[in-house]
Backbone bond lengths (Angstrom), bond angles and torsions (degrees), N, CA, C in turn:
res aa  C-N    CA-C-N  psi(-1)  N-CA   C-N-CA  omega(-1)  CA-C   N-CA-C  phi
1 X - - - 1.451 - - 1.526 108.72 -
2 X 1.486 118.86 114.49 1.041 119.27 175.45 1.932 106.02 -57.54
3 X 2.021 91.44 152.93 1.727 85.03 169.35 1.265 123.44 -89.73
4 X 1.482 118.14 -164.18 1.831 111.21 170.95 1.661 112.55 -60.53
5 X 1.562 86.24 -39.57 1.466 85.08 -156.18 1.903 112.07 -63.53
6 X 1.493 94.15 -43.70 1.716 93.71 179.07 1.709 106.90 -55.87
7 X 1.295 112.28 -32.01 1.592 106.48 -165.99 1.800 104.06 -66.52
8 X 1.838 107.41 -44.55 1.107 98.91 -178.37 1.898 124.41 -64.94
9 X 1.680 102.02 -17.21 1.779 96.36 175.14 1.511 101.64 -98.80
10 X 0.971 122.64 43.18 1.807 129.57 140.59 1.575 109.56 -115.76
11 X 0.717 125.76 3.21 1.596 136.39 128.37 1.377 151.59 -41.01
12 X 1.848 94.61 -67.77 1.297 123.14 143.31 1.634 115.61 -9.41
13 X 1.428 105.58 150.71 1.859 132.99 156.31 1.480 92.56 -106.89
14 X 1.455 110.00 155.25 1.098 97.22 -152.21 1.843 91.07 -93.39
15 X 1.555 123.31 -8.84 1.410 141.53 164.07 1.436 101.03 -40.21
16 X 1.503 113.68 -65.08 1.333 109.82 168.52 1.645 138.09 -44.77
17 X 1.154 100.38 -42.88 1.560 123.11 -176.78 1.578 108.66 -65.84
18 X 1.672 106.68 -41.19 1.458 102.72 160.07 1.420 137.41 -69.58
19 X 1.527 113.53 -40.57 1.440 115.89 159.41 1.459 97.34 -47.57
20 X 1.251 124.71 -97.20 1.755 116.48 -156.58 1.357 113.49 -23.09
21 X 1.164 97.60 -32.56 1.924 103.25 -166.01 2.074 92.10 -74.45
22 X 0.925 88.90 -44.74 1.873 89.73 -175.12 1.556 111.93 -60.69
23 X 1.453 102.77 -41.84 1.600 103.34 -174.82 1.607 97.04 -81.07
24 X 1.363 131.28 -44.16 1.887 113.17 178.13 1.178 108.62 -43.23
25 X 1.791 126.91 -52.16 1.207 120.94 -132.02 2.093 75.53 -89.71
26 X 1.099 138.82 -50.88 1.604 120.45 156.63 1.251 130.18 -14.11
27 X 1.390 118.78 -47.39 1.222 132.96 179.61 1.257 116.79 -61.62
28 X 1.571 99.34 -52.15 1.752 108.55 -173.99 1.427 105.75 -60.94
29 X 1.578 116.07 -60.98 1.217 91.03 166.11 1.431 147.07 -67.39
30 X 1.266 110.39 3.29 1.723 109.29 163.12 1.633 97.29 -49.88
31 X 1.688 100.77 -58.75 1.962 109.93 -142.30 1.327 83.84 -70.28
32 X 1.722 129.45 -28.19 1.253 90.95 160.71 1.543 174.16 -157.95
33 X 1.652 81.83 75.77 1.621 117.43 163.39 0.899 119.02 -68.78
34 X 1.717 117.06 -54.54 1.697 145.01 179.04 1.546 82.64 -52.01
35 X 1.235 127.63 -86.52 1.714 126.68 -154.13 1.394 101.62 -47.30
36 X 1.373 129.50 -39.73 1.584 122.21 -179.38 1.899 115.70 -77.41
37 X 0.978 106.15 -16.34 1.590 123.47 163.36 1.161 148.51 -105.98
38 X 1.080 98.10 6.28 1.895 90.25 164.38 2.058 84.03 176.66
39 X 1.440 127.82 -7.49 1.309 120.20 171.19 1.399 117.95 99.59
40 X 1.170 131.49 145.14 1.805 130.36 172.87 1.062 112.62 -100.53
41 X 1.373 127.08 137.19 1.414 134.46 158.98 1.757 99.23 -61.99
42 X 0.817 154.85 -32.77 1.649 153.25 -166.23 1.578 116.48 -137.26
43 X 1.429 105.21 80.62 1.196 88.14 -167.27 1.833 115.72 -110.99
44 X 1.659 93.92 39.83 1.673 127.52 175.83 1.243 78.66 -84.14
45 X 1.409 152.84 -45.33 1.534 132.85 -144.34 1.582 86.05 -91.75
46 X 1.166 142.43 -32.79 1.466 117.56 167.35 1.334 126.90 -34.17
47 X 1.556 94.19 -54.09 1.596 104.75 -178.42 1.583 113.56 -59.41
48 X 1.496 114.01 -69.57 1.566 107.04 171.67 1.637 127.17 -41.94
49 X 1.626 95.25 -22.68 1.599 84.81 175.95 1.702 105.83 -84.05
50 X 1.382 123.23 -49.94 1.475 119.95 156.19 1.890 112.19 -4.94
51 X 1.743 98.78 -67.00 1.336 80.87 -176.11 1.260 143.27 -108.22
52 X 1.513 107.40 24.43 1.425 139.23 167.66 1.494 106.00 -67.12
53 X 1.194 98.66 -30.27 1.546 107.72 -158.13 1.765 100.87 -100.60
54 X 1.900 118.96 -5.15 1.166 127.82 169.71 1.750 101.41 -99.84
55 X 0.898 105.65 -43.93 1.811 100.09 148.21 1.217 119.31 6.53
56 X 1.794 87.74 -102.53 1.761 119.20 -159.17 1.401 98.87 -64.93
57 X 1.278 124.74 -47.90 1.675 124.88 157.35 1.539 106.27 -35.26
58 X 0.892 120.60 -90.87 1.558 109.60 -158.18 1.649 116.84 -60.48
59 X 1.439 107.34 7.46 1.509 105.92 178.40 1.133 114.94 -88.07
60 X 1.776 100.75 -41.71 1.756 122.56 178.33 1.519 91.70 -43.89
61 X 1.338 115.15 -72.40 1.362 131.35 -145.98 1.695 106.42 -56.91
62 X 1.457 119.08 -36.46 1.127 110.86 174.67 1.524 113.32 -95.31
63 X 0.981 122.50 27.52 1.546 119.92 172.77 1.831 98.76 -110.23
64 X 1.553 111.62 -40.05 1.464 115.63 158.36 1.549 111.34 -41.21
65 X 1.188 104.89 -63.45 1.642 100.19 -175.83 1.676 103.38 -68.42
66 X 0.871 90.95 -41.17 2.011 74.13 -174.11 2.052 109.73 -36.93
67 X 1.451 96.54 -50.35 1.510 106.71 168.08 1.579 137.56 -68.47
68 X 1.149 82.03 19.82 1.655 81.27 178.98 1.671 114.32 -111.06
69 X 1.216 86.20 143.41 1.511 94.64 175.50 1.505 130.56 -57.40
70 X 1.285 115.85 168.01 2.147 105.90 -174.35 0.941 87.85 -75.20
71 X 1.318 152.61 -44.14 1.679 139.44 -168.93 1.718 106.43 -55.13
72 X 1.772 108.11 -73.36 1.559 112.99 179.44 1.774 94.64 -27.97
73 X 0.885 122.57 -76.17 2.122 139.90 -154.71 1.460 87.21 -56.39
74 X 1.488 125.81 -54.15 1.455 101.45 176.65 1.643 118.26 -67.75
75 X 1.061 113.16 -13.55 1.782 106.06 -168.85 2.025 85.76 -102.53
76 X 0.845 117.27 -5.43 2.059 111.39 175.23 1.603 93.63 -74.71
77 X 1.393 112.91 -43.13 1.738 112.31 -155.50 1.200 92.80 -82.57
78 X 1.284 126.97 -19.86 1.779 111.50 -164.44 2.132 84.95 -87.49
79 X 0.925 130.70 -36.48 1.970 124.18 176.07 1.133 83.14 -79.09
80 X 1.193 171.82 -119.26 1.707 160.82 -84.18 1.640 85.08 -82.52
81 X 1.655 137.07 -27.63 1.570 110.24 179.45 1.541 108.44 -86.84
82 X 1.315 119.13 -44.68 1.157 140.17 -165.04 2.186 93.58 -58.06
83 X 0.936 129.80 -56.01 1.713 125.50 154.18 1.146 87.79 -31.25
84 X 1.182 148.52 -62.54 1.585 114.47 -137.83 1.425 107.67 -80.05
């Protein structure tokens, strides 16, 4: 079952999707300066922000691929074998 949150960034512009992504990855580093300086009362919101911020990444990334041409998708699969 997809969650809210992924359903709501297929929604998204993808203008949008980058701001959020700019202001989390801000955030994270606020919590963490704050966590290396004086400590968090909650420091579960690191983690959710961690993966808020794996989110907007993997949304970008598949809206990139949605756009790519059969050539690009054939030349992605030939580096996705060559890793293995």
């Amino acid at each position: 079952m997809a969650s809210k949150k992924f359903l709501e960034l297929q929604n998204m512009t993808a203008d949008s999707i980058l701001q959020e992504l700019n202001q989390a990855e801000a955030d994270l580093n606020r919590m963490r300066f704050d966590h290396g300086s004086k400590g968090l009362q909650d420091t579960k919101a690191m983690k959710d922000l961690k993966r808020d911020i794996a989110r907007l990444n993997t949304e970008l990334r598949a809206r990139e691929i949605k756009v790519m041409t059969p050539v690009e998708l054939a030349g992605r699969s030939k580096i996705r074998l060559r890793r293995k």
